[in-house]
C-alpha positions in Angstrom: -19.0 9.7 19.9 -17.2 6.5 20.6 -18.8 2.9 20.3 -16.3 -0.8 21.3 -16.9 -4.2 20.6 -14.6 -6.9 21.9 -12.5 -8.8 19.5 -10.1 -11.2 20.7 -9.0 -9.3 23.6 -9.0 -6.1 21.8 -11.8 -3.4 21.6 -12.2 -1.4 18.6 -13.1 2.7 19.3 -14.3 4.7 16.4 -14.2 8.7 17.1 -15.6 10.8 14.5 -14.7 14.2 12.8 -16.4 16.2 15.9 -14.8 14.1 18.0 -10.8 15.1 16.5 -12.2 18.6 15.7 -9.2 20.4 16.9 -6.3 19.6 19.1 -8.2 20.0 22.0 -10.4 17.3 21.1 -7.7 15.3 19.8 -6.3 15.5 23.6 -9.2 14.9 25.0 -9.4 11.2 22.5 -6.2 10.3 23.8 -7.1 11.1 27.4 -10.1 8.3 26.9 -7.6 6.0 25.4 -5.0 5.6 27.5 -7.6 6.1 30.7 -8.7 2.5 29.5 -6.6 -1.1 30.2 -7.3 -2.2 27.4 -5.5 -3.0 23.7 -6.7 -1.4 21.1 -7.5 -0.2 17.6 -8.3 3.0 17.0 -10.6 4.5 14.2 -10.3 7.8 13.3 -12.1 10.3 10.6 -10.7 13.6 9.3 -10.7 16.7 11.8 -14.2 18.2 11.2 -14.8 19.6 7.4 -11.7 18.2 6.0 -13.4 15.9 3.8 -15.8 18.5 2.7 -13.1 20.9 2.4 -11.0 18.4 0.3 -14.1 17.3 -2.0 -14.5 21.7 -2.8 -10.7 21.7 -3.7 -10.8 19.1 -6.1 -13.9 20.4 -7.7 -11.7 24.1 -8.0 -8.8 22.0 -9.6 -11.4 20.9 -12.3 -12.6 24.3 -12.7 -11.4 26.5 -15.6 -9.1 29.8 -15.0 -7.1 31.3 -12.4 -9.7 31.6 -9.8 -10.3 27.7 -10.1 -6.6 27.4 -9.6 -5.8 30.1 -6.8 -8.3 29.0 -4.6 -7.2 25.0 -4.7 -4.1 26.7 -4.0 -5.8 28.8 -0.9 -7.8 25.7 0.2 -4.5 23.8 0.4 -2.8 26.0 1.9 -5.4 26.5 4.8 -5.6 23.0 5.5 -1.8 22.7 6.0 -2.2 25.3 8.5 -4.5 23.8 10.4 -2.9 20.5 10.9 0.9 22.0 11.6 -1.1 24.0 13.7 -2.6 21.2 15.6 0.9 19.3 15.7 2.3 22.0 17.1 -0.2 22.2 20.6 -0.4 18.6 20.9 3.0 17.7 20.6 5.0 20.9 21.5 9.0 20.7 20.9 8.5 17.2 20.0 6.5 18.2 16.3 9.0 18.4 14.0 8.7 14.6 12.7 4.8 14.9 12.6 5.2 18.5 11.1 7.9 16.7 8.0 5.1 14.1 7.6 1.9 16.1 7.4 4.2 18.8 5.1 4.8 15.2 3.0 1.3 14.8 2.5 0.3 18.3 1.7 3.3 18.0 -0.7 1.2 14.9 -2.7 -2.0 16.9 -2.2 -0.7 19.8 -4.0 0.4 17.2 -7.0 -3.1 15.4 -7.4 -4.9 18.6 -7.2 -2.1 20.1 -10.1 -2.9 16.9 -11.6 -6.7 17.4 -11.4 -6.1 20.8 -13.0 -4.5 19.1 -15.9 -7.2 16.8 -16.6 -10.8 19.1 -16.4 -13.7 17.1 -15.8 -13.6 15.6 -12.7 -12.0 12.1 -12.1 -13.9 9.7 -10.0 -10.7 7.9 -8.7 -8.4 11.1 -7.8 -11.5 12.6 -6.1 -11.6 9.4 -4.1 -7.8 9.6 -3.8 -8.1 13.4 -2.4 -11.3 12.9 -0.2 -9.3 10.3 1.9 -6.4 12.0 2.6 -7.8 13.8 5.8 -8.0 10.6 7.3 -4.4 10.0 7.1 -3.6 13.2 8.5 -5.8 13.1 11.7 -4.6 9.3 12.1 -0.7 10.8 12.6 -1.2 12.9 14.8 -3.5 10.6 17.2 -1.1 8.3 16.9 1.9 10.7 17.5 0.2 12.3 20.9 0.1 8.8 22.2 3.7 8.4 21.6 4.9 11.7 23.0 2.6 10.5 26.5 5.2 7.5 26.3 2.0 5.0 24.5 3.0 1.7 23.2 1.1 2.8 19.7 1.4 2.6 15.5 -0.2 3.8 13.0 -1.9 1.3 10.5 -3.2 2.5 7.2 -6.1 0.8 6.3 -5.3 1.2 2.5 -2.2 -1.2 2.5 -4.9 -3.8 4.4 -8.6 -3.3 3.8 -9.7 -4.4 -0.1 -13.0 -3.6 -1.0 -15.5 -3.9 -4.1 -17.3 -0.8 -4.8 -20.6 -0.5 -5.8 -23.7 1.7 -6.2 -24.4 0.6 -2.9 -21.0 0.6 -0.7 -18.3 -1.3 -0.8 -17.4 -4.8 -0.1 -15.0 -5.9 2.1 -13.1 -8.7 0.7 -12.4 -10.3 4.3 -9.7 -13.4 3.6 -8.0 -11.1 1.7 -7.9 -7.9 4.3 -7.6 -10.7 7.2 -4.6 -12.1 4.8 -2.7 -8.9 5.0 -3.6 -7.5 7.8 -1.0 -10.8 9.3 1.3 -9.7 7.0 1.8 -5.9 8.0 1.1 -6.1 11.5 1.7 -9.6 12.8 1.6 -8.4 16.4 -0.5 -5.0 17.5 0.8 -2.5 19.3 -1.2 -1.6 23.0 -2.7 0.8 20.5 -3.6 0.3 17.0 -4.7 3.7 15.3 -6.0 3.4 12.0 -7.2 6.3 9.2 -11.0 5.4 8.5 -13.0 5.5 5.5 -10.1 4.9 3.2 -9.7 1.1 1.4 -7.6 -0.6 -1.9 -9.7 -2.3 -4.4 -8.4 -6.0 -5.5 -6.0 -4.5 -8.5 -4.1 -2.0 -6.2 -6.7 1.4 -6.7 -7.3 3.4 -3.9 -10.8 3.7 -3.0 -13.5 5.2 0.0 -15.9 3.7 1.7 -18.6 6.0 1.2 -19.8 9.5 2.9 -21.1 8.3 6.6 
């Protein structure tokens, strides 16, 4: 599902997990993009059960024993494989700077979930930290397909812009300050703007969610 809404000039899409499934779906989002005139900014969630899987992982890490830790590992390991995977028949020859990235993240996965390990009990703000991430993957490799069909497009990750306020019931969006850097990072969009969703900073630098759907 897509929805717009004009903002000076620009339209705003949001595309959902079921939406950027696979890499067949991914296609198919970029096909709608650049089939419309239009600049944009582009929302995106993590490919379908990422989040999910992600949340399961973290919980593992907190578990006791070597089954806790083997199948963090396993979980890890599968979701790598499904994003190179997807790099690999959406961009073709041309992966191998999206394949270094993803691998970079699945690198700083690996350390937070160690790091969960270490730690036992859950911890609210790594579990935020880790049930973002897929976000940032799906984001990359939108905005990399548009690029490869010869797109004027950048990525924007909405954690160095977008400061919230949690609470009990959702965050806040601090608006002058988002709006303040927002100008700062991008001072001029791209034709297409494609931006990780879900994922925000609190006002002293933590990174935060916005809150399951």
């Amino acid at each position: 599902m897509t929805s717009a809404t004009t903002v000076s000039q620009m339209i705003a899409h949001k595309f959902g997990g079921s939406s950027v499934a696979d890499p067949q779906r991914i296609g198919r989002v970029v096909d709608i993009l650049l089939e419309r005139d239009e600049r944009q900014v582009v929302v995106v969630s993590a490919m379908r059960g990422v989040t999910d899987a992600l949340i399961d992982a973290t919980h593992a890490a907190a578990s006791d024993g070597s089954a806790g830790e083997q199948r963090w590992h396993a979980m890890a390991n599968e979701l790598e494989r499904k994003h190179l995977d997807a790099a690999t028949v959406l961009l073709g020859a041309s992966s191998s700077t999206t394949h270094e990235e993803l691998r970079d993240g699945f690198v700083e996965l690996r350390e937070l979930l160690h790091a969960q390990s270490r730690i036992g009990a859950v911890s609210p703000d790594l579990l935020k930290l880790i049930a973002g991430l897929g976000e940032s993957w799906s984001s990359r490799l939108v905005d990399a397909t548009l690029r490869a069909r010869g797109a004027d497009s950048q990525r924007l990750d909405a954690r160095e812009v977008l400061v919230v306020e949690p609470s009990d019931l959702g965050a806040t969006v601090h608006w002058h300050e988002s709006a303040q850097r927002l100008a700062e990072i991008l001072p001029e969009p791209s034709k297409h703007t494609i931006v990780p969703g879900f994922v925000a900073r609190t006002k002293d630098g933590r990174v935060t969610n916005l809150g399951r759907n």
